[in-house]
VEXPATI-995648 format. One record per residue (C-alpha): residue number from 1; x, y, z. Coordinates in steps of 0.02 Angstrom, whole numbers. Last residue first. Example, Ala and Ser with C-alpha at 12.3 -4.5 7.8 and 13.67 -1.06 7.14 Angstrom:
<recs>
> 2, 684, -53, 357;
> 1, 615, -225, 390;
</recs>
This chain:
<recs>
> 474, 604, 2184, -2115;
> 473, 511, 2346, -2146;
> 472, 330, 2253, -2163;
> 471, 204, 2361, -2202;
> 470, 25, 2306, -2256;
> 469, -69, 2341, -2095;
> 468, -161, 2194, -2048;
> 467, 4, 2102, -2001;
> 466, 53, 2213, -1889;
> 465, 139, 2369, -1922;
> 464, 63, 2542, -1900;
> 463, 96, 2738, -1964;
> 462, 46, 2878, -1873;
> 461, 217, 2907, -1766;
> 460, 268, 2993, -1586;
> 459, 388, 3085, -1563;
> 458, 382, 3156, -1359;
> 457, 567, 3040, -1276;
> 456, 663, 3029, -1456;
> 455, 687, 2830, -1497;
> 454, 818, 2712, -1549;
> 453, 736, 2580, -1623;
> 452, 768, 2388, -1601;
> 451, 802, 2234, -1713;
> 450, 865, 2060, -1702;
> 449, 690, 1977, -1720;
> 448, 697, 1853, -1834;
> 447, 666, 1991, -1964;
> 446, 825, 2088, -1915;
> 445, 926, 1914, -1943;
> 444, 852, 1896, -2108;
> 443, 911, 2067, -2151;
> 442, 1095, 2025, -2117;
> 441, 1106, 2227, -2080;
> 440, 1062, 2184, -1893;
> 439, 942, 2313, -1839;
> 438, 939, 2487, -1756;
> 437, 761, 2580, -1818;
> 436, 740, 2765, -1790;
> 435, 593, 2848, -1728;
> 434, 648, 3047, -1722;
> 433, 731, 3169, -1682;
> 432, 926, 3208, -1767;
> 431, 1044, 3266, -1640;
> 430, 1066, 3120, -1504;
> 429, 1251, 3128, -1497;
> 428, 1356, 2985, -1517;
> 427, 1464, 2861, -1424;
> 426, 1521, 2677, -1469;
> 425, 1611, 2545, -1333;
> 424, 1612, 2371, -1415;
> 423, 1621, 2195, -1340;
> 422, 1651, 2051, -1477;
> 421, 1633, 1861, -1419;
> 420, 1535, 1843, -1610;
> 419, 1620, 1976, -1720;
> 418, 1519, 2136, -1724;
> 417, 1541, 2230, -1887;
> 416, 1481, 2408, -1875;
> 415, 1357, 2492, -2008;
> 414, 1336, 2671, -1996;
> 413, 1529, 2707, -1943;
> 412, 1630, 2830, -1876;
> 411, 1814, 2776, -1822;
> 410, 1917, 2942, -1783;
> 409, 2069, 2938, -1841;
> 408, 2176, 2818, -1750;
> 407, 2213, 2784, -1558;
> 406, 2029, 2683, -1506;
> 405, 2046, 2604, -1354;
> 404, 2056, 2424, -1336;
> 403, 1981, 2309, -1198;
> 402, 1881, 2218, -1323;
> 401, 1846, 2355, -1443;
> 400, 1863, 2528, -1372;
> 399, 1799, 2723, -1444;
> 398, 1711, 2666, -1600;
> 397, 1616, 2822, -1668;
> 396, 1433, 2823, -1711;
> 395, 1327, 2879, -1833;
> 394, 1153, 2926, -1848;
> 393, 991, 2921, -1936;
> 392, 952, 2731, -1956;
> 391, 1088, 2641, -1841;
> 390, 1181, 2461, -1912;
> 389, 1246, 2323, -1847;
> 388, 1325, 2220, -1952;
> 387, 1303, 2031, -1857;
> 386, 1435, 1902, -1838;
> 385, 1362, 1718, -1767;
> 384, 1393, 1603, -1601;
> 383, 1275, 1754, -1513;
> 382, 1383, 1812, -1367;
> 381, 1408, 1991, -1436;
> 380, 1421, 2167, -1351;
> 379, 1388, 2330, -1393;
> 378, 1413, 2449, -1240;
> 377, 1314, 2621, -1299;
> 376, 1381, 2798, -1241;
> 375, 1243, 2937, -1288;
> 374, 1290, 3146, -1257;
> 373, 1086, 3198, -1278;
> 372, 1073, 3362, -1378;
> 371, 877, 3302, -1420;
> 370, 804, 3175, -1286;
> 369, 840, 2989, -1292;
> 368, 752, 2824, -1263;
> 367, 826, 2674, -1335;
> 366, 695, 2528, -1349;
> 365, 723, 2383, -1257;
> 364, 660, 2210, -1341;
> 363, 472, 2142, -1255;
> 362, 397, 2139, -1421;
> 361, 528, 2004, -1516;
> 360, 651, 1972, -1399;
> 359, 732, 2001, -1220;
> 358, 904, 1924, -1160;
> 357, 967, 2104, -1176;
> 356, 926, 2112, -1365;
> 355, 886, 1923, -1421;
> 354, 900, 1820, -1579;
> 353, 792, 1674, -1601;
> 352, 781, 1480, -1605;
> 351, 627, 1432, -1632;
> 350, 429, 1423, -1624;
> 349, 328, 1548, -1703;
> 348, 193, 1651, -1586;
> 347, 260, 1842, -1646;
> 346, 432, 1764, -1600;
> 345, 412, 1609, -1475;
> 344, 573, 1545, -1363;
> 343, 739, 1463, -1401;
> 342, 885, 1566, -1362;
> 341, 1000, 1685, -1433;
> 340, 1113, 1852, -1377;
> 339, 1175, 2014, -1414;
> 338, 1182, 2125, -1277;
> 337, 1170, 2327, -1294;
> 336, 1189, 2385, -1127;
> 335, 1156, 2596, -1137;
> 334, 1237, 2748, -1063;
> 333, 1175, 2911, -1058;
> 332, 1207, 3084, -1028;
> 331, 1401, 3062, -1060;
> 330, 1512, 3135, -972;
> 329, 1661, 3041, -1017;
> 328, 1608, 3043, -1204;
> 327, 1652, 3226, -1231;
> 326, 1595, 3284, -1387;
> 325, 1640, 3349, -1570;
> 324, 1761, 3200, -1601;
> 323, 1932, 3292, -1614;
> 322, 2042, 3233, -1723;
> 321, 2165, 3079, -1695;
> 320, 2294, 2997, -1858;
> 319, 2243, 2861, -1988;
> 318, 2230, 2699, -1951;
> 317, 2229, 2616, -1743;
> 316, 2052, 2557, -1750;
> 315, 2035, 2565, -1918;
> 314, 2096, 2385, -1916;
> 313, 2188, 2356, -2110;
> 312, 2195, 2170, -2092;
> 311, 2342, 2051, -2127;
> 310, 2322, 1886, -2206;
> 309, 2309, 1944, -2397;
> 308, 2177, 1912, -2520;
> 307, 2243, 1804, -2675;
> 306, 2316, 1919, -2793;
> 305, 2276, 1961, -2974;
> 304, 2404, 2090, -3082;
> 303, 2311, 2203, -3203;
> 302, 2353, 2194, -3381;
> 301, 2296, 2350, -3504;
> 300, 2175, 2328, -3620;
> 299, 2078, 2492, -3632;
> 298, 2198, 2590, -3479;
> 297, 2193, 2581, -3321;
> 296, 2083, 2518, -3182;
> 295, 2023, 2344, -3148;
> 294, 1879, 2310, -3036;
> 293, 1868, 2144, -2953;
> 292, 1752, 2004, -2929;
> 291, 1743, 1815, -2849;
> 290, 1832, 1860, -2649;
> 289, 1834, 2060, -2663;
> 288, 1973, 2149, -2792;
> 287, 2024, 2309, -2824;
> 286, 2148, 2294, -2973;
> 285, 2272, 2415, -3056;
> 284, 2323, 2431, -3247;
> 283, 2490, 2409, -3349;
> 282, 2626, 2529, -3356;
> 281, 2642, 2709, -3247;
> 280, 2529, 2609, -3113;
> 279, 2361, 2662, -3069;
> 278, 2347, 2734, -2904;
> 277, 2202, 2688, -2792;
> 276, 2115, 2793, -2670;
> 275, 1980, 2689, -2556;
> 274, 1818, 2738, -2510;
> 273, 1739, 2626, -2409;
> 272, 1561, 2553, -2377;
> 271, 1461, 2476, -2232;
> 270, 1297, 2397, -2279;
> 269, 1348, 2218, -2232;
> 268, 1529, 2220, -2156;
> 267, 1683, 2286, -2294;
> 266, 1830, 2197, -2193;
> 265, 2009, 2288, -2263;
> 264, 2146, 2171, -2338;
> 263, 2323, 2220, -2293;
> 262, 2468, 2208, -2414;
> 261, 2521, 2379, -2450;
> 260, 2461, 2517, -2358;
> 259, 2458, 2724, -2380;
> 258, 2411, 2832, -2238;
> 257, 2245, 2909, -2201;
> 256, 2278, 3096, -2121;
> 255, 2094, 3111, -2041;
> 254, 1981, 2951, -2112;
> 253, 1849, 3058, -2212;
> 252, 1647, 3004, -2155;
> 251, 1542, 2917, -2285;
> 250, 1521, 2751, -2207;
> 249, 1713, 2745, -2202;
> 248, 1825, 2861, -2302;
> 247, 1991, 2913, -2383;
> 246, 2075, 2718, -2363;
> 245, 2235, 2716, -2442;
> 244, 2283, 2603, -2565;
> 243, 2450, 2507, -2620;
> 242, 2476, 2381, -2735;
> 241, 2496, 2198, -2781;
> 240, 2312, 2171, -2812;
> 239, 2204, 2295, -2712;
> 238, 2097, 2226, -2544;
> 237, 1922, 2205, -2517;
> 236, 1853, 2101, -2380;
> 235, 1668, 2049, -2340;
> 234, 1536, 2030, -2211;
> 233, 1372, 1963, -2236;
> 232, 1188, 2015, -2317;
> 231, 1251, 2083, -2468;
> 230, 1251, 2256, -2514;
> 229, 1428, 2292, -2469;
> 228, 1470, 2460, -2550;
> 227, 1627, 2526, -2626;
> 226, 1676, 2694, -2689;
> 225, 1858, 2693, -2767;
> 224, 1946, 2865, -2773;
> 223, 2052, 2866, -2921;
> 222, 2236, 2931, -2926;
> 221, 2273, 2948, -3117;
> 220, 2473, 2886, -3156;
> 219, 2443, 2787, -3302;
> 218, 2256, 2874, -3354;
> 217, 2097, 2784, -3322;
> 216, 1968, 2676, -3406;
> 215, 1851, 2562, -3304;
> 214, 1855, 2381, -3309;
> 213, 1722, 2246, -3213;
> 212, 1761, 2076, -3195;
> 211, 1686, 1932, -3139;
> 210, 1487, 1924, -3124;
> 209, 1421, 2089, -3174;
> 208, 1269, 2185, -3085;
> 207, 1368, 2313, -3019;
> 206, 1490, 2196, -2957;
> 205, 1428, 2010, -2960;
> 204, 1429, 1877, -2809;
> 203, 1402, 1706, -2906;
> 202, 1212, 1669, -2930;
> 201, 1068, 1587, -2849;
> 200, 995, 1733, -2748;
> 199, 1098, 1894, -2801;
> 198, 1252, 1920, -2746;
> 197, 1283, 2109, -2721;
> 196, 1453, 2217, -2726;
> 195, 1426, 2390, -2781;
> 194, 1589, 2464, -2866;
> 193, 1592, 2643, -2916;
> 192, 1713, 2733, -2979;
> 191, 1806, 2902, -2989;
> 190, 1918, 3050, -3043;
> 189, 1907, 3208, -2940;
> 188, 1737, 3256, -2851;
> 187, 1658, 3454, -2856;
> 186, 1651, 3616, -2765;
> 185, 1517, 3591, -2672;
> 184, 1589, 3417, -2608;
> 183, 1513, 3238, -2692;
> 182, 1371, 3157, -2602;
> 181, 1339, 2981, -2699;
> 180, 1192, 2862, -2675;
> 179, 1237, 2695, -2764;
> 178, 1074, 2581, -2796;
> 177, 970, 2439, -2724;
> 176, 781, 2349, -2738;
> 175, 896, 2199, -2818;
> 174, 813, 2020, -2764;
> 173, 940, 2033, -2606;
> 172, 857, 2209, -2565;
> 171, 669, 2140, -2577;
> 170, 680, 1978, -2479;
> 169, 774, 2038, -2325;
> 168, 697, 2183, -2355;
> 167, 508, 2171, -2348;
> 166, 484, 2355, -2353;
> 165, 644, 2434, -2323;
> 164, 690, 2437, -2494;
> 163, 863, 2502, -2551;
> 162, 989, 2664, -2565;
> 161, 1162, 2671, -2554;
> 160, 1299, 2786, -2486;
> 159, 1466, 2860, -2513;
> 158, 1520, 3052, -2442;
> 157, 1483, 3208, -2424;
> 156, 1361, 3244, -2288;
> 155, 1221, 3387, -2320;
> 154, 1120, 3314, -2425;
> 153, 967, 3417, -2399;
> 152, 803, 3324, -2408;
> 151, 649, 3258, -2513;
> 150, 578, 3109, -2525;
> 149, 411, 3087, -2657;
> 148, 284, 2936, -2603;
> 147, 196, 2859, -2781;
> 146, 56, 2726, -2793;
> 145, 46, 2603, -2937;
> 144, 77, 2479, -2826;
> 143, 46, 2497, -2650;
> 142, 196, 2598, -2586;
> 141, 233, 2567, -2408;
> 140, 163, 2663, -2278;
> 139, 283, 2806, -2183;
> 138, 398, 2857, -2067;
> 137, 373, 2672, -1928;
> 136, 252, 2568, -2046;
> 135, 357, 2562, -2185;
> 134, 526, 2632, -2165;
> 133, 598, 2756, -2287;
> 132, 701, 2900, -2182;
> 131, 596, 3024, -2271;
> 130, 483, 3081, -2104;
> 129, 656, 3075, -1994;
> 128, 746, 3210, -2069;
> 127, 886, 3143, -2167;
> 126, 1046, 3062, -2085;
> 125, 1113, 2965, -2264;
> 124, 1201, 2805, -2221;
> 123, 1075, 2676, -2305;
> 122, 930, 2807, -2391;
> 121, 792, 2725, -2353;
> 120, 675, 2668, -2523;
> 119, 493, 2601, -2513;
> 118, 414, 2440, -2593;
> 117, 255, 2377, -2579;
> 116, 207, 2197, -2579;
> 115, 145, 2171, -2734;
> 114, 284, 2266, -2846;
> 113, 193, 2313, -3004;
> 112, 243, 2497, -3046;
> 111, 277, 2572, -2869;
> 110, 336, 2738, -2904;
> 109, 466, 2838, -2811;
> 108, 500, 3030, -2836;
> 107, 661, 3089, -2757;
> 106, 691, 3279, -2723;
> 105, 855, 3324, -2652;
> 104, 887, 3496, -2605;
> 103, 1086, 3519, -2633;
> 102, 1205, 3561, -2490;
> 101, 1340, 3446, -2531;
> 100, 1322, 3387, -2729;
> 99, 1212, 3254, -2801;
> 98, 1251, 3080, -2883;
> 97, 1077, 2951, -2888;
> 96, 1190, 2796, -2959;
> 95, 1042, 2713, -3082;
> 94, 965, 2556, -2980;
> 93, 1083, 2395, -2985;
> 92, 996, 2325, -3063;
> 91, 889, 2399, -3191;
> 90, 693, 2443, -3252;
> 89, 687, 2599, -3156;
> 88, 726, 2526, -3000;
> 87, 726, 2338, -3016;
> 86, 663, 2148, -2940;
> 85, 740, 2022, -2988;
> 84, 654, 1843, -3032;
> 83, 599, 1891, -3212;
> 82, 591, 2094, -3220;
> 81, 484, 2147, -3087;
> 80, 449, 2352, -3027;
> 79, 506, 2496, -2944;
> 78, 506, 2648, -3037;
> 77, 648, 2785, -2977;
> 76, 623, 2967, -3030;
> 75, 768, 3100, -2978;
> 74, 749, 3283, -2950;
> 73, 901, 3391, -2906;
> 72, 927, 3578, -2859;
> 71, 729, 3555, -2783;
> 70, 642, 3712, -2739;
> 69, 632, 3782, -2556;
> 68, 465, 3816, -2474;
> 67, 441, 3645, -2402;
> 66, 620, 3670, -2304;
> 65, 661, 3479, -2252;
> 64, 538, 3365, -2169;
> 63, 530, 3314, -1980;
> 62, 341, 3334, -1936;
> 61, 307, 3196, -2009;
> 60, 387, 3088, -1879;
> 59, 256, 3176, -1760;
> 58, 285, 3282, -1617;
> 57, 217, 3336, -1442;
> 56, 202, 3134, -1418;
> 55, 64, 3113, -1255;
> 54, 174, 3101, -1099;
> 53, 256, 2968, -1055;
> 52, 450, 3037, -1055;
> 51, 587, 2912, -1037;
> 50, 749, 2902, -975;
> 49, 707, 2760, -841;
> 48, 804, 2630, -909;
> 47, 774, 2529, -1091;
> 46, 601, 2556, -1132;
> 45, 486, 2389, -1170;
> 44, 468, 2386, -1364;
> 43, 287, 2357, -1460;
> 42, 204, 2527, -1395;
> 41, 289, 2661, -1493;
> 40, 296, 2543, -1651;
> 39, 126, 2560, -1684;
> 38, 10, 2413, -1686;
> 37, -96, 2314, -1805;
> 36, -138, 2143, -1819;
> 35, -68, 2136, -1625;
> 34, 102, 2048, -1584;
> 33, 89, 1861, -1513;
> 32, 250, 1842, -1402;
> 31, 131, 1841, -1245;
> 30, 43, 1728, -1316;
> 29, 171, 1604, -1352;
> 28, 260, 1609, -1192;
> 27, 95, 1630, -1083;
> 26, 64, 1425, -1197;
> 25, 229, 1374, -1124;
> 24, 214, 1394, -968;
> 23, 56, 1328, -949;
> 22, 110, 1180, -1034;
> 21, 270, 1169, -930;
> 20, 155, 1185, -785;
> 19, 39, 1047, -836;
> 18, 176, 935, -883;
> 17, 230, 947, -704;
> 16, 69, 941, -646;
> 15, 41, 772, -715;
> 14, 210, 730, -673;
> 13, 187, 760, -497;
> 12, 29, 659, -480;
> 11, 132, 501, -551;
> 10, 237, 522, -440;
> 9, 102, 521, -295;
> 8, 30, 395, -371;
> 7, 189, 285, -363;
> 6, 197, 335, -164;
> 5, 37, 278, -116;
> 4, 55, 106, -186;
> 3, 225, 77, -123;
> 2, 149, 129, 50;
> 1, 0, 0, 0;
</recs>
């Protein structure tokens, strides 16, 4: 009988064992269920106590350029399908959009036959918050045959790109990209462009072409190379059995950049560089990344190949110090920024997700800031994968990687490449308002949930995701 007694009281046990981890695991899922329609405002839980619950004095609309000022440049980009890619005015890579610091840009986009919608952010560029291109969070996607005009100031100088951010991780790779260049006032000196983008089921091309891509110049001619990585992972560009320097990352000059020989430079998703190239007195030069390259010289010339080399160029220590515009030691703010996994439910799916602060999907931090704010952000990564991080609106500059401070020109970047077992120190100054997302640039990663917004304590938005809503940014 004691035997008895005890077996059912096991078995007892195990019911409600089971019972629990049912329980359990059924909150999980709903809790993870997002509304069919919500705005973004209320799907993150706020990171600290910096935040301001008050009814939102502003609107993401609100933040436009001058409406009374004319356009210096006006641009036209139809979306729409050709085959299995998807195109900006029937090509791509979209047509290079080139303007000059300080000019009015006016970009019209129209959605010819793209089902889902289709948008454009402008990768790199800090515009006012109402053309910063995200459905749902600064506007609705375009329906097709619907239009949305952008219009801003570009006041940076430097290389960028433009792409979807309306079902991106399917949209971009398909070829809803193009080069977005920001000469100075006064003019650029001899060029190229190289976009690097593998499109699904093919070799990695270079502005659309698989292999090889020539462009004339002089024996002797100094060109600045403008490279983007639109693919989804990190890559490495180095020159053939020359030297380089490297003018620019993300758009922002390297102070007193320094020529190197024999040092490949990582390119992360999204990031670009601008590196200057000499072409020899006899024969051509080569920029290469692993399966294309860009030859420079003359029609015909020979350009020397090389396999990549071992060393890295780390702009952590490159180039010489400058002033960074703030003082990070008293900063206003500082923020955790943990990059993590575990099983769990996203949006009620079972698996194996990313996580922000051991959080994900709707109960991720959000980033709460006021305007003027001084902003000093820990990055960290225990993950088991590389992520490009990257920050709508903003940059940032590295100050210390594991342990390391930062003794070269200053490091500004868009799109940062965090190495799994990475820990990152970053500062910035809150100076453009606004709802602004913060995602991994591996666009399936942002739509399995590694993605956050950095957002201004009062803005508030109009737009809505959900699944009833029509806009998906990731």
């Amino acid at each position: 009988m004691k035997g008895q007694g005890i077996s059912r009281v096991v078995r007892l046990l195990g019911a409600g064992g089971v019972g629990l981890v049912l329980l359990l695991t059924g909150w999980a899922w709903l809790n993870s269920r997002l509304p069919d329609t919500y705005a973004v405002t209320e799907m993150h839980a706020h990171a600290g106590q910096h935040t301001d619950q008050r009814v939102p004095a502003r609107s993401v609309i609100d933040f436009v350029a001058d409406v009374s000022r004319n356009a210096d440049v006006k641009v036209e980009l139809v979306a729409g399908t050709e085959g299995n890619r998807l195109t900006f005015n029937a090509t791509s890579p979209g047509p290079t959009i080139r303007v000059r610091q300080g000019d009015l840009v006016e970009v019209v986009l129209r959605n010819q036959d793209v089902p889902d919608g289709v948008t454009v952010h402008w990768h790199g560029v800090d515009v006012p918050n109402a053309m910063d291109g995200v459905a749902g969070v600064t506007q609705d996607a375009v329906r097709p045959g619907e239009a949305f005009t952008y219009r801003f100031v570009a006041e940076q100088v430097g290389t960028f790109w433009y792409h979807s951010h309306q079902v991106s991780h399917q949209q971009v790779i398909r070829g809803l990209f193009g080069a977005f260049v920001i000469e100075p006032a006064g003019g650029a000196g001899v060029e190229a462009v190289a976009l690097l983008h593998s499109y699904p089921g093919e070799s990695r091309s270079l502005n659309g072409t698989v292999g090889e891509v020539r462009q004339d110049a002089h024996p002797g001619e100094r060109v600045r190379v403008r490279i983007a990585n639109t693919d989804n992972s990190p890559t490495v560009v180095w020159v053939a059995e020359g030297a380089y320097r490297l003018l620019a990352i993300d758009g922002t000059d390297v102070n007193e950049p320094t020529e190197v020989t024999g040092r490949k430079l990582t390119l992360t998703a999204g990031a670009r560089a601008d590196l200057e190239v000499r072409v020899p007195e006899s024969g051509a030069a080569r920029v290469q990344a692993p399966g294309v390259s860009l030859v420079l010289g003359p029609p015909g010339a020979m350009a020397p190949e090389s396999p990549a080399p071992t060393e890295f160029l780390d702009p952590l220590s490159y180039g010489t110090p400058a002033p960074l515009g703030f003082d990070p030691a008293t900063a206003d703010l500082e923020y955790e920024y943990r990059i993590g996994r575990r099983p769990g439910f996203l949006d009620g799916r079972p698996g194996y997700w990313w996580t922000i602060n051991g959080k994900m999907g709707r109960n991720v931090p959000a980033f709460m800031v006021d305007p003027g704010d001084v902003v000093v952000m820990r990055l960290s990564n225990r993950s088991g994968e590389v992520h490009p991080m990257h920050l709508h609106g903003h940059h940032y500059v590295v100050l210390e990687r594991n342990g390391v401070a930062a003794t070269g020109s200053p490091w500004w970047v868009d799109s940062l490449n965090v190495e799994n077992g990475d820990d990152f120190v970053v500062g910035f100054v809150a100076d453009n308002p606004g709802l602004w997302m913060d995602h991994c640039h591996n666009l399936p990663h942002a739509r399995e949930g590694l993605m956050t917004h950095l957002m201004y304590n009062g803005v508030g938005t109009p737009f809505l995701l959900g699944r009833a809503s029509g806009n998906q940014p990731e």
